[in-house]
N, C-alpha and C positions, 0 to 999 in steps of 0.2 A: 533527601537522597533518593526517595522514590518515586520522583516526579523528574529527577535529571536521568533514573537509569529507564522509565518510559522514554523522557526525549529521546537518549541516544539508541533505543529499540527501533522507535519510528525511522531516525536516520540507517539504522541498520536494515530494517524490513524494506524501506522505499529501494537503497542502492540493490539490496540482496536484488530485490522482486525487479529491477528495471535488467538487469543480465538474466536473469531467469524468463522472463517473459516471452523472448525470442524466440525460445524451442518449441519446435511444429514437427508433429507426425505425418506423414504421407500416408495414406491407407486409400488404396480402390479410385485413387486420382484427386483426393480430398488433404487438403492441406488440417489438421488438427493440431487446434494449438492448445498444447496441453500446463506449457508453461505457462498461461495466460490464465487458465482455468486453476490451477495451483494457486498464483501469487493472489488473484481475488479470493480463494477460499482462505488462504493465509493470513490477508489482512484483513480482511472482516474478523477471523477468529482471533488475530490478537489485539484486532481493537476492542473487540469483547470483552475481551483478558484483563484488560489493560483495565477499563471502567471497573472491575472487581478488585483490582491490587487498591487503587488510590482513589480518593474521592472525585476529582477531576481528571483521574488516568488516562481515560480517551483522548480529551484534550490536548492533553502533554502527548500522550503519544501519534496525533495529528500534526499537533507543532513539530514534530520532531520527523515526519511524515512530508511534510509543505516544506521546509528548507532545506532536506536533501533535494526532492524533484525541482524546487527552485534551483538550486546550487550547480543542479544537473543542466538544467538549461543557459542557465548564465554564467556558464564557463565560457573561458577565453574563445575556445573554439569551437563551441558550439555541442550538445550531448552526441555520444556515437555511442551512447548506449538506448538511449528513447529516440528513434528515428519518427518520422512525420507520413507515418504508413499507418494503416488501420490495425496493425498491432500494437504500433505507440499510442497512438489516439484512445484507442480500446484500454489500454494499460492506463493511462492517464485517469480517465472516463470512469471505468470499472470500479477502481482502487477510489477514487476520492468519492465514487456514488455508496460504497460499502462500507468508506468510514462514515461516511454521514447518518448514515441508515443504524451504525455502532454507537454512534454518540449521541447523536439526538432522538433515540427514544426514548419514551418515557421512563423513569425509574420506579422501580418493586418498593412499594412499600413495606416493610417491616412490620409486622403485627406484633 
C-alpha cells in the first residue's frame, strides 16, 4: 500500500511541478523563475521523504515521477505543459538530477 501511495505521489509531484514550473518574476528586466526553483526544492524534499516512509520509497516514488513526464510527452498531441524551452529543459534536467542525487546516495546505517 505504501509503495502504490509513493507511485501515485511521484505521478502527482511530476504533473503538479510541470504547470508550476512556468511561473517567472520580472524584477529590474530579469526574468526569475521562481516556479522552477520551487518544484526542484520540492522534489528533491519529497524524494527524501519518500526513502524514509518505505524501504525502496525513492524508487517507487521515481517510478511514479518517470511515467507521468513520459505520459506527458507521449500524448496524442504532443506536452503543452513541458515546452522545449530552457524552462522545459531546466524542468526535465533539474527534477531527474535531484531525484537521483535522493535515491542514490548512500544509506545511514543504524548503530
Amino acid at each position: 500500500m505504501r509503495r502504490a501511495a509513493l507511485l501515485v505521489l511521484g505521478l502527482y509531484v511530476c504533473v503538479l511541478g510541470a504547470v508550476v514550473h512556468r511561473h517567472v518574476w520580472f524584477a529590474a528586466g530579469i526574468e526569475w523563475p521562481w516556479g522552477l526553483a520551487l518544484v526542484i526544492a520540492v522534489t528533491y524534499v519529497v524524494a527524501v521523504a519518500s526513502g524514509l516512509v518505505a524501504r525502496v520509497g525513492g524508487a517507487w516514488f521515481t517510478l511514479g515521477w518517470a511515467i507521468a513526464l513520459l505520459s506527458l510527452q507521449w500524448s496524442p498531441g504532443g506536452s503543452f505543459l513541458i515546452a522545449a524551452d530552457w524552462l522545459g529543459w531546466s524542468f526535465t534536467a533539474a527534477c531527474l538530477g535531484v531525484i537521483v542525487l535522493a535515491v542514490a546516495k548512500p544509506p545511514r546505517l543504524v548503530q
